[in-house]
N, C-alpha and C positions, 0 to 999 in steps of 0.2 A: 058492701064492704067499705067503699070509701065516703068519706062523711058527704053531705050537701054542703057546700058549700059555689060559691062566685067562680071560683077558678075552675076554669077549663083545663085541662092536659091538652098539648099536643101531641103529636106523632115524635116527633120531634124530644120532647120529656120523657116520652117512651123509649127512643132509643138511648138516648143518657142513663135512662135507667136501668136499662138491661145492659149495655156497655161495664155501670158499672154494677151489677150485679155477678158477669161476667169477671171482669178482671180484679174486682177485689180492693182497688185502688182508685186514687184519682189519677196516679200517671198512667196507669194502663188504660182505663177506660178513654184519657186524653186519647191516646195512643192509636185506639179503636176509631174514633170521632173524630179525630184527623185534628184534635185543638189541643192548645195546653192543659194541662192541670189545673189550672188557676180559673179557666172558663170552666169547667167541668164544677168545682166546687161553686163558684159566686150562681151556674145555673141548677147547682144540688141546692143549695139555700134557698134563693125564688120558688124552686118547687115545693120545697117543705115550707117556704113561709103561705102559699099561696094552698096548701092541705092543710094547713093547721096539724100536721105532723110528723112526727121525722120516716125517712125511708129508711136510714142504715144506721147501726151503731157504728161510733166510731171506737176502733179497740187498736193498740198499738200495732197490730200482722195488718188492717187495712179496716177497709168498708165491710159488716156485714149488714146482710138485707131483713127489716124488718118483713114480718106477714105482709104486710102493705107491700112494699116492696119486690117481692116475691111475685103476691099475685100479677102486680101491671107488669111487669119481666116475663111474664106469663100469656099476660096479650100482647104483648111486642113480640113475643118467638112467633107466637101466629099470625103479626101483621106480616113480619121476613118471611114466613111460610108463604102467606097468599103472594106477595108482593112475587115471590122466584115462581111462584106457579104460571101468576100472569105475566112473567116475561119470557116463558119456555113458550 
């Protein structure tokens, strides 16, 4: 599903994506990630520049999540899955 390309994801672009998949917005997903808004969007950009394409439309009510988007939010819930498993 995600093209080949150079760029790696981290852990890390996974949870900014799910954050803001989650909250809809760049201040809420800030909110979640403990950063501004302003880091949230210049590290939304790097990530869609470094896929060659976009994660979320932008529409006036906030962020929606493309397919793409969706799925890696998707393996971010099960990386917080294993993650809270291995800390019980």
């Amino acid at each position: 599903m995600i093209a080949k390309t150079q760029y790696k994801m981290t852990p890390a672009d996974l949870e900014l994506t799910l954050a803001l998949v989650r909250g809809g917005s760049l201040a809420t997903a800030g909110e979640r990630l403990g950063v501004d808004a302003s880091t949230v969007f210049r590290s939304l950009q790097r990530i869609e520049r470094g896929l060659g394409r976009p994660l979320f439309e932008r529409t006036r009510s906030g962020y929606l999540a493309t397919e793409l988007a969706a799925h890696l939010a998707g393996h971010a819930e099960q990386m917080e899955v294993a993650l809270e498993a291995a800390r019980s």
